[in-house]
Structures are given as structure tokens and as C-alpha cells.
C-alpha positions as CSV (number, residue, x, y, z in Angstrom):
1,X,-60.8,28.7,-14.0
2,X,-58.3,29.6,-17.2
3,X,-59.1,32.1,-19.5
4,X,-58.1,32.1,-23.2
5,X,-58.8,35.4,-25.8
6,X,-58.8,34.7,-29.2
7,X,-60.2,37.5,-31.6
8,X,-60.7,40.0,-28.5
9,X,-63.0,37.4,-27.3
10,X,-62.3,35.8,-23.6
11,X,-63.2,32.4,-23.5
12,X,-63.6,30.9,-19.5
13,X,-62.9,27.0,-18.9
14,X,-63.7,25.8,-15.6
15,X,-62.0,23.2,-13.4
16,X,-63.8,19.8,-13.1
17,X,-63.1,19.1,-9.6
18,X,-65.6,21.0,-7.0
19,X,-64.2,23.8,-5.2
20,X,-64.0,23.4,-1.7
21,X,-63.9,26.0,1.5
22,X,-62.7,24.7,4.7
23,X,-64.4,25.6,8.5
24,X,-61.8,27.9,9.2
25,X,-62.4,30.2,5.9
26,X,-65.7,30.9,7.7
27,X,-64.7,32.6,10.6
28,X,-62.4,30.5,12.6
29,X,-59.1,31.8,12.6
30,X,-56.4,29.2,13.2
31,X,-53.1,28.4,11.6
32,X,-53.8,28.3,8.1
33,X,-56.5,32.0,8.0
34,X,-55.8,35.4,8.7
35,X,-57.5,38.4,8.3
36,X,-56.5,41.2,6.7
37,X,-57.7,44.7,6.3
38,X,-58.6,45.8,2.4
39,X,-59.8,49.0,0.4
40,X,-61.8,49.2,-2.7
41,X,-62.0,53.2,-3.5
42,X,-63.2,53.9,-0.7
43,X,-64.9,51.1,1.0
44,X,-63.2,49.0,3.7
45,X,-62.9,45.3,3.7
46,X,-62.3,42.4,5.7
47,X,-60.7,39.8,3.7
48,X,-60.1,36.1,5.1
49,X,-56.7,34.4,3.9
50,X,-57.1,30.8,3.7
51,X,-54.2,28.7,2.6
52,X,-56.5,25.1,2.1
53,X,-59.4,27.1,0.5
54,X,-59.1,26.5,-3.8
55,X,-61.2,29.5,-4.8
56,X,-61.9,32.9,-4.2
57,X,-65.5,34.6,-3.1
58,X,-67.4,37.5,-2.7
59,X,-70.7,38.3,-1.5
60,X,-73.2,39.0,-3.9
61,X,-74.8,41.6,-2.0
62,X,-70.8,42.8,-1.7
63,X,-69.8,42.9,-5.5
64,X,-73.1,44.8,-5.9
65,X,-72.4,47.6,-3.5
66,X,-68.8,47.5,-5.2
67,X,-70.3,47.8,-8.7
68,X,-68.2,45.0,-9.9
69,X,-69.5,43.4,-13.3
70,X,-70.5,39.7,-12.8
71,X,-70.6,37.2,-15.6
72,X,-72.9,34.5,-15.4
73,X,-71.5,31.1,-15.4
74,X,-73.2,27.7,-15.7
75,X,-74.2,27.0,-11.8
76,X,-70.7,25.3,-9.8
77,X,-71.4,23.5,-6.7
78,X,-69.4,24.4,-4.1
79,X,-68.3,22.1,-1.4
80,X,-68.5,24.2,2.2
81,X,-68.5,23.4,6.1
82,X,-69.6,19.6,6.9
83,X,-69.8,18.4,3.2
84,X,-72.8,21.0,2.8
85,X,-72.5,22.8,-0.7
86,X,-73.9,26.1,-2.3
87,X,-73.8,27.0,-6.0
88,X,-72.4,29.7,-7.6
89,X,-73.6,30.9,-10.8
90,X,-71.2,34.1,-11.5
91,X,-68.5,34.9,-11.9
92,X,-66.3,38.1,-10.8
93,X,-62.9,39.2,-13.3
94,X,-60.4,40.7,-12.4
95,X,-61.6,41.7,-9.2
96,X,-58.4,44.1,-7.6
């Protein structure tokens, strides 16, 4: 996704190919994933590094616990383990 702000207003464009996550970004650690140990405030995290993956995710149930502010976005299909997909339809900014 880029972002753009013209008159204090942020406009999001969004890729046109379909973002993919491979096997090992869902649990199988191998040579391209590692995991490493995070902190938001307080709250600890297990975050998996995936070198093939093209986007970032978080849990809903996740960015709700962390209060972050999600931004519905028209629904993006995302391609997962086996050519199965599931849809996204928000989007987390600036998420540190």
C-alpha cells in the first residue's frame, strides 16, 4: 500500500497484485522465518519474520486488545497456505 497526504488528508492506494503468506509464516520455522520477541507498552509479543511473505498482519482480536485504530479498507483477498485465501478488510497505520 502507498500513502499520499494532500491538504492534511491521507489518501491509501493499494497494490493490485494479491498478497501472499507462505506455509512457514504460519508456524513452521525454517530458513527464511524467525521469531522474535516484541513489546507493545506493556504487552509481550511473538512476532514471525518471514522473508517471502509481501505484507504484514495482526490479529484482529490482537489490534483490539492493543487499542490500535483500524481503518476500513475495501475487502483484499489474501492468498494463504495451499492457495486457500482470507480477506482483509482493515487496515492498521503506523503500527510501532
Amino acid at each position: 500500500m502507498k500513502g499520499s497526504k494532500e491538504d492534511g488528508v491521507t489518501k491509501v492506494e493499494h497494490e493490485t497484485h494479491n498478497p501472499y503468506i507462505p506455509l512457514n509464516a504460519l508456524g513452521v520455522i525454517g530458513l527464511n522465518i524467525f521469531r522474535v520477541t516484541g513489546r507493545v507498552e506493556k504487552q509481550q509479543l511473538f512476532i514471525l519474520v518471514d522473508s517471502e511473505s509481501t505484507h504484514n498482519f495482526i490479529n484482529n482480536q490482537l489490534a483490539d486488545m492493543l487499542c490500535c485504530k483500524l481503518t476500513s479498507i475495501k475487502a483484499l483477498t489474501v492468498q494463504v497456505v495451499d492457495s486457500e485465501t482470507m480477506t482483509c478488510t482493515s487496515v492498521c497505520n503506523n503500527f510501532q
